[in-house]
N, C-alpha and C positions, 0 to 999 in steps of 0.2 A: 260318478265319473269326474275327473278332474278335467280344470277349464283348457288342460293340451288337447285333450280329447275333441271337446267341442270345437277349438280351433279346426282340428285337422277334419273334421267330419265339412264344419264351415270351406277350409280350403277344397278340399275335394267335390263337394258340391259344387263349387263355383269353377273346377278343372269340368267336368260333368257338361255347366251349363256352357262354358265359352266354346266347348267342342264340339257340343251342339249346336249351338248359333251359329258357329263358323261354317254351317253348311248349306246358310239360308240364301246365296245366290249362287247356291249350286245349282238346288232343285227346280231351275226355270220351268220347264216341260212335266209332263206326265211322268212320259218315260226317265228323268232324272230322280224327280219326290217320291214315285211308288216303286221304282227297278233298282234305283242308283245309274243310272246311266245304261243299263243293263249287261255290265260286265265285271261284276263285282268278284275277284279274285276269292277261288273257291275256299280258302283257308280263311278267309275274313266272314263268309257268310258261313261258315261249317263252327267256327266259336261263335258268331251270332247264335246259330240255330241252338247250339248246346246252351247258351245261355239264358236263352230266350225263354226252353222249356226248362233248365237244369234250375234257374230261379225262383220260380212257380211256388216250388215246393220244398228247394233241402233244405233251407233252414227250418220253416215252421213246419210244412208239413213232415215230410220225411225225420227232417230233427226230433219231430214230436214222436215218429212211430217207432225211432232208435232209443229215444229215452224209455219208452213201454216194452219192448218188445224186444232191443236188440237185434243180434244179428239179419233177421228177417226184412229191415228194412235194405241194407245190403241188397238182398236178394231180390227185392222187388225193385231195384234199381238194375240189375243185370239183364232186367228182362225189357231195358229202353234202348241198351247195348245189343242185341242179338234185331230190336227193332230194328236199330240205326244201319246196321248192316243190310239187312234185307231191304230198307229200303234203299239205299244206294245201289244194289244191282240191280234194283227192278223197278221203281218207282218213280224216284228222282230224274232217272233219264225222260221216262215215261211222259213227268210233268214239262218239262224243259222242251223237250219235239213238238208241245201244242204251241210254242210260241206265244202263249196268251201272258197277259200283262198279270192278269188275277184267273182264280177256278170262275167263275163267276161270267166272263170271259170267253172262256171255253165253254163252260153250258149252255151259252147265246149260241153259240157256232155249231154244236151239236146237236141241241135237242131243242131252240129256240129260245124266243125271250121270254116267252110264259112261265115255261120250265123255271127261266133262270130267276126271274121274280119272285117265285115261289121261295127257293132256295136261300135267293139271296135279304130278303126279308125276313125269315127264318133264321139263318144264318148271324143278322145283324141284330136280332132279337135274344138269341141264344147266347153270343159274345158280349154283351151285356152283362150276363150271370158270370163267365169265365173273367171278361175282364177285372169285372169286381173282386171276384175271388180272388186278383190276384195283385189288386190293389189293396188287398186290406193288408194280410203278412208283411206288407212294406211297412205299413199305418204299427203294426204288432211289432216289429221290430225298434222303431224309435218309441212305442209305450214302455216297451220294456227296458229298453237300454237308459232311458233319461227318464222317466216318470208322466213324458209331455201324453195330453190324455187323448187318446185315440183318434177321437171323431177330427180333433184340431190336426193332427198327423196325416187323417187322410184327404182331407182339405189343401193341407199344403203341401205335400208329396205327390197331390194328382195334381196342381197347380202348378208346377215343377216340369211333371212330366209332360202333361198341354202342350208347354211353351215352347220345349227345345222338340217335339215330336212334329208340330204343326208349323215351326220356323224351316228345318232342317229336314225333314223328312227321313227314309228309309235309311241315305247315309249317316245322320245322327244315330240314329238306333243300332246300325251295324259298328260303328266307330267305338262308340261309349258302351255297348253290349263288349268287345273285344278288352276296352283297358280295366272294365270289369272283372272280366275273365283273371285279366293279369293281375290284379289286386289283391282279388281272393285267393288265388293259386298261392300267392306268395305269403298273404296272411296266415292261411290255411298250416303251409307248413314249418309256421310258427306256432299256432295253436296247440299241433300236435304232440310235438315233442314236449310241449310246455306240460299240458293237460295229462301224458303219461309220466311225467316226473311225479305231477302234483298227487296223483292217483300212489306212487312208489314203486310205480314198473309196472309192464303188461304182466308179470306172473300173479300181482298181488291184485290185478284188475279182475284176472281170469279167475280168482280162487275167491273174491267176494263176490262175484255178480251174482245175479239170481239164477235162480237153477236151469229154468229155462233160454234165457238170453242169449247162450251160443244155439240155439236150434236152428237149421234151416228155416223151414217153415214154423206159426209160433201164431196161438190165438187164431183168429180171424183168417188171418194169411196164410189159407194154405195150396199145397200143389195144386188145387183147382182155379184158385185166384189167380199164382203165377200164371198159369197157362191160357187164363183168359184176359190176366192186365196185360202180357206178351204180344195178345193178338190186337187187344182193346190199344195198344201201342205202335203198332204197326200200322195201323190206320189212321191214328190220331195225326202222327208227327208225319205219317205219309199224305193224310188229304185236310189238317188244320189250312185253311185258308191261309193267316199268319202265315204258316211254314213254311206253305208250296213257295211263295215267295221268296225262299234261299235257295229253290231250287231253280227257277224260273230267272231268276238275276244273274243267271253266271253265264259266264260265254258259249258253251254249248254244253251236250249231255255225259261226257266225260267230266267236266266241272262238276256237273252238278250232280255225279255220281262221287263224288271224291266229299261232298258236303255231308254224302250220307255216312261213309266209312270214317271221316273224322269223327262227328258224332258219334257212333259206335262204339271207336279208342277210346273216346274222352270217355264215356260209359264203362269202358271196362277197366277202367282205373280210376277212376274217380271215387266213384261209391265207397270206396274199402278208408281212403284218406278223410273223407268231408262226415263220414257216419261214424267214425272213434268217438271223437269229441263227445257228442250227445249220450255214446253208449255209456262213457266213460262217467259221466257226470252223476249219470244213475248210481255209480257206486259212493261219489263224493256227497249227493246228498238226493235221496230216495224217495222225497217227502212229498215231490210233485204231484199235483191229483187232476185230475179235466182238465180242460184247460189250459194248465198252470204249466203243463208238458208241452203247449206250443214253445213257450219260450227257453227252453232248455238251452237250446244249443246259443243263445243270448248271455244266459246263464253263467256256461263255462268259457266263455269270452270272458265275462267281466272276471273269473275268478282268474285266470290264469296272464292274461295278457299287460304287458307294462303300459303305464304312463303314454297316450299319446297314439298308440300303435292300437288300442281297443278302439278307438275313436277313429282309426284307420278301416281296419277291419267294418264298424258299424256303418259306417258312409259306403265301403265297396258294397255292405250286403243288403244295403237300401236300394242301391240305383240296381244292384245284379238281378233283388225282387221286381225291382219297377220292369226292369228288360221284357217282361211279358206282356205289360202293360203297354206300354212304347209300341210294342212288336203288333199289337191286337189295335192300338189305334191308326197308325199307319195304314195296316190293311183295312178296316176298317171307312176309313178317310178313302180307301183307294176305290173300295163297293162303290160309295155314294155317290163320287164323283164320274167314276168311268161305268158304272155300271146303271146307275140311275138317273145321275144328273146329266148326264154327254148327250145318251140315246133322247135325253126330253128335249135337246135345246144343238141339234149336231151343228151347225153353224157356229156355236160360242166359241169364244178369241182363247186363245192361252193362258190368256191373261186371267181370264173371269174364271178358267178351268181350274189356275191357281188358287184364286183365291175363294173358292167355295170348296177346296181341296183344304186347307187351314183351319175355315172354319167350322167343316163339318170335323175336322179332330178335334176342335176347344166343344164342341158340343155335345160330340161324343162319348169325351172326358167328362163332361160335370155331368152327364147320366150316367157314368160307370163310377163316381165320387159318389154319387146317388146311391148304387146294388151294392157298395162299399161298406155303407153305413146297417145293413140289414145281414150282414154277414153272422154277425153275433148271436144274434135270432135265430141262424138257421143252425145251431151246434155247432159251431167252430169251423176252422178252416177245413179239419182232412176230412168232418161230415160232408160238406160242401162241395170239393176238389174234387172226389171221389164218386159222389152221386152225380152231379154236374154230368164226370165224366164218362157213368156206367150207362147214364140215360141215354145222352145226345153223341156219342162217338162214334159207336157203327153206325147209327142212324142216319147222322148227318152224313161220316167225309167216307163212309164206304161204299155207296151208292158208284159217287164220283169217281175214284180208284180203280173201280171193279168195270167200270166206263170205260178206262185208258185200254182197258186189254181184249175188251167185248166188240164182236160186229152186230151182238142181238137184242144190247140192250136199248129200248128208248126213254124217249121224255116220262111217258105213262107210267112206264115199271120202276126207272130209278124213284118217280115222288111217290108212288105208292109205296114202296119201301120202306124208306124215308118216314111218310107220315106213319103208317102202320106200324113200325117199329114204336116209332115215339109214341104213340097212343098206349098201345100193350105198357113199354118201359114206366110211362108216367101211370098207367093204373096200375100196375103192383106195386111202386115205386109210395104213393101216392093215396091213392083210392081201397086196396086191398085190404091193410093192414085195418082199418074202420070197417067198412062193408063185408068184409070174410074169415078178420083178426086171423089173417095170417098176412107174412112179411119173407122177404127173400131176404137172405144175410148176402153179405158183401160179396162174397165165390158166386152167387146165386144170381146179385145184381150184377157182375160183370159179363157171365156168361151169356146169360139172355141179352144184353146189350150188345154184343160181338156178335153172338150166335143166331139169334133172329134174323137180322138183315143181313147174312151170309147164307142164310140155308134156302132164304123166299129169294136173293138174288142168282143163287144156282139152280135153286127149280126153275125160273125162268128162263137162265141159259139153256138149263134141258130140254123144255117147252115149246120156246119161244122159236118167231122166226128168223132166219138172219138176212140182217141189211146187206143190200147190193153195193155199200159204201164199205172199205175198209177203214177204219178207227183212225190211220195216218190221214186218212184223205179229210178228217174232221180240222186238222192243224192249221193254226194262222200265220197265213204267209207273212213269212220273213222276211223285209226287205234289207237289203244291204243297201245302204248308205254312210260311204267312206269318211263322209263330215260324221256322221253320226259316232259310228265307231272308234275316229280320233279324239270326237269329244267325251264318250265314254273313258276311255283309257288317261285323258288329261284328270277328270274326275277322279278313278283310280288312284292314280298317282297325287292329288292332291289329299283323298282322303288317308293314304297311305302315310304322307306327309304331317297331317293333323296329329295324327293318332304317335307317331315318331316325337313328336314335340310333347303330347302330353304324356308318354310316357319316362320322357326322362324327365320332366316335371316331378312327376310322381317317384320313378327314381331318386330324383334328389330330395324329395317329403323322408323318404326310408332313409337314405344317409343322417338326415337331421334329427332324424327320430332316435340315433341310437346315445347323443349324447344322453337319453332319459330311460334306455333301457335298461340298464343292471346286466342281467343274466342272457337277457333275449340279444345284447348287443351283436353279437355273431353272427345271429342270421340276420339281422334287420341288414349289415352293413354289407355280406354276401348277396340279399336278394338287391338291395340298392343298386352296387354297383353291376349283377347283371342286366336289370331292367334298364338303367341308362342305358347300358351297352349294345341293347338289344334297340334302345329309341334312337342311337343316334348310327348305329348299322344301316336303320329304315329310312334315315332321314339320308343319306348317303346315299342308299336305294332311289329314292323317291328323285331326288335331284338330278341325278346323272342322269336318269331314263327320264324325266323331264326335257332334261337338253338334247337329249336325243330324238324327244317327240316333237321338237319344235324344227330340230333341222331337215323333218323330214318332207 
């Protein structure tokens, strides 16, 4: 990489951290560090959300299963889209009517605190492995693009993310998740067009690829996977902890049914743009082997991209990976302190709420810097991602889910579930392949991870008796507090404001960039001046309805 590159990955990092920081006397209360004030405009939590998960995985993982496999990763991307949907008419509302701050929350109010101890200890044990896993990809992404050597990467990329997570809270994360968003979109389609010249046109893509590559389905992936990652998806992004929190943040259940159909959009257009690149590179150079296919779509950045603008690119897809991270410490931070630390000590001052709210994210951090380092060990990231997620998904967030719409289930049946699942999942997973040398393939591990604790949570509805409570009556009451409310929507309006500044910042990085681009100059200086235009519309925005909020 050349030293522009570095620059701008430098600059952008430090756009990253002031926008972060700048959120540290927002978060006074609970309700501001783990909600955002709890009315976070549905279209700002709806690209969180797609960010949060849509990071996770498409560069390394997904990247990696496009460079292998082709069009199938496509396809196993369409089925987070058909999730996204389903859970906005039926979920999202669902989560948002409990009024609860976190799920965790809610399980105290339902089924008790034992219940929820159980759960929630579990839960924070489990988030551990996920975190990790999605802290390393970030670590993967700066080995491969500069040489700097892993372990040093995740060190200081989780030390990064700490800072502005445990200063700023949930609106850090939703803010810098959002210019994210906007960074990569715009890089993205720069890549594209670049990486199908480089290639000599989609005709000469399509006539050397490998024979299988345009397949729907393809290897491992097939119509039985889709149909069980589809399901295994609907649960995940409908009861991940993290999540429910975009849905739970927004002014009522209309919002936060509108969080889930954006996600969906973004889903069903996204995939076909962000997975060329990787397909594409297969043809340019086919040589990748293990491993070596995580970094693909790293790859065809460096091969295609000018001076300046790949070092653009590498910064947006550091902090877009970290987004999950961020997203999982936040919540995380929000367990410990309202769900464990509160109920031991309810008399504590706000103050003390804050700050054991801070510290249990930098602590939570250097144990997920910790499962970060062991990632290598376990086969790489999509072994990892995938198993993680075939084991612990119904297990864990379908229990809760299957709760919102139940009058029969209780404390007893959801953790039996729960634990039952997970035992079965981790012996085949696990234990089988030694003790019976047999092994379920990937269609195998996800359906039993879905299918298990869907089929023992319906015979029980079959079964079981039904409570004299209906499932609304479990809801935590809502107070309306007009101060609260005006200070929510100031928060709004200032995080709206942040985000309006650093995007014409970054606007004007892409104008400056194009005196170094050659060929790319065109779009760099098109997406420049929309992104301005688009930051100082918001800042426009943000002002006027400020003045408005004050005359009121």
């Amino acid at each position: 990489m050349d030293y522009l590159d570095y620059t701008t990955i430098i600059l952008f990092t430090l756009i990253i951290m002031v926008v972060g920081l700048s959120f540290g006397k927002q978060g006074g209360d609970m309700k501001s560090f783990f909600a955002a004030g709890g009315a976070v405009p549905w279209g700002i939590n709806g690209l969180s959300l797609f960010m949060s998960f849509f990071s996770a995985g498409t560069f390394v993982v997904w990247g990696s299963i496009a460079y292998e496999y082709g069009l199938v990763a496509i396809t196993i991307q369409m089925a987070m889209c058909l999730a996204g949907f389903l859970i906005g008419y039926f979920i999202a509302p669902k989560w948002r009517g409990t009024n609860a701050l976190t799920v965790a929350e809610y399980l105290t109010k339902r089924f008790g605190q034992k219940v929820q101890k159980y759960y929630t200890y579990l839960f924070l044990f489990l988030s551990l492995g996920y975190t990790g896993a999605f802290l390393y990809p970030v670590a993967k992404i700066v080995n491969v693009s500069t040489g700097f050597d892993i372990y040093y990467s995740i060190l200081l990329l989780g030390g990064i993310i700490m800072v502005y997570t445990a200063v700023g809270g949930l609106w850090a994360v939703v803010v810098t998740d959002v210019l994210q968003f906007v960074i990569l979109t715009a890089a993205v389609l720069i890549v594209l067009p670049l990486s199908i010249d480089k290639v000599g046109g989609l005709a000469t893509f399509a006539e050397t690829a490998p024979e299988t590559f345009f397949n729907v389905f393809n290897g491992e992936y097939t119509p039985l996977f889709i149909i069980a990652f589809c399901a295994y998806n609907l649960v995940f992004i409908g009861g991940n902890w993290a999540y429910v929190q975009r849905y739970t943040s927004t002014k009522n259940k209309k919002s936060a049914s509108k969080v889930g159909y954006l996600f969906g959009a973004l889903y069903l257009v996204s995939p076909i743009i962000w997975m060329l690149p990787p397909m594409i590179y297969k043809v340019i150079n086919p040589s990748l082997q293990g491993l070596e296919a995580e970094g693909a779509y790293l790859m065809i950045c460096k091969e295609v991209l000018p001076v300046g603008m790949l070092g653009l690119m590498i910064g947006g897809m550091i902090f877009a990976t970290a987004s999950s991270v961020n997203t999982s410490l936040n919540l995380a931070a929000a367990v410990l302190t309202n769900d464990i630390y509160k109920p031991l000590k309810p008399k504590v001052s706000d103050k003390s709420l804050m700050r054991f709210a801070r510290l249990s994210t930098l602590v939570f951090g250097v144990l997920t810097i910790g499962v970060a380092f062991l990632v290598p060990l376990a086969g790489g990231i999509v072994e990892v991602v995938l198993s993680i997620g075939a084991v612990t998904g119904g297990a864990l967030y379908g229990p809760a889910i299957w709760a919102l719409f139940s009058k029969k289930q209780n404390g007893t049946s959801i953790l039996g579930v729960t634990i039952i699942s997970l035992s079965v999942n981790l012996f085949f997973k696990f234990l089988s392949p030694t003790l019976l040398g047999f092994s379920l393939d990937r269609s195998e591990e996800m359906i039993l991870g879905v299918g298990l604790p869907f089929l023992m949570l319906l015979a029980y509805e079959l079964i079981g008796k039904e409570n004299a409570r209906d499932p609304k009556s479990y809801a935590i009451e809502e107070v309306i507090d007009e101060a609260s409310i005006s200070s929510g929507e100031i928060q709004n309006l200032y995080g709206i404001k942040v985000l309006s500044i650093a995007m014409a910042t970054i606007g004007a990085l892409f104008l400056i960039l194009t005196f170094w681009a050659d060929q790319a100059a065109i779009y760099l200086m098109i997406l420049g001046v929309v992104i301005t235009g688009l930051g100082g519309l918001l800042y426009r925005y943000a002002t006027q309805s400020f003045k408005l909020q004050k005359e009121k």
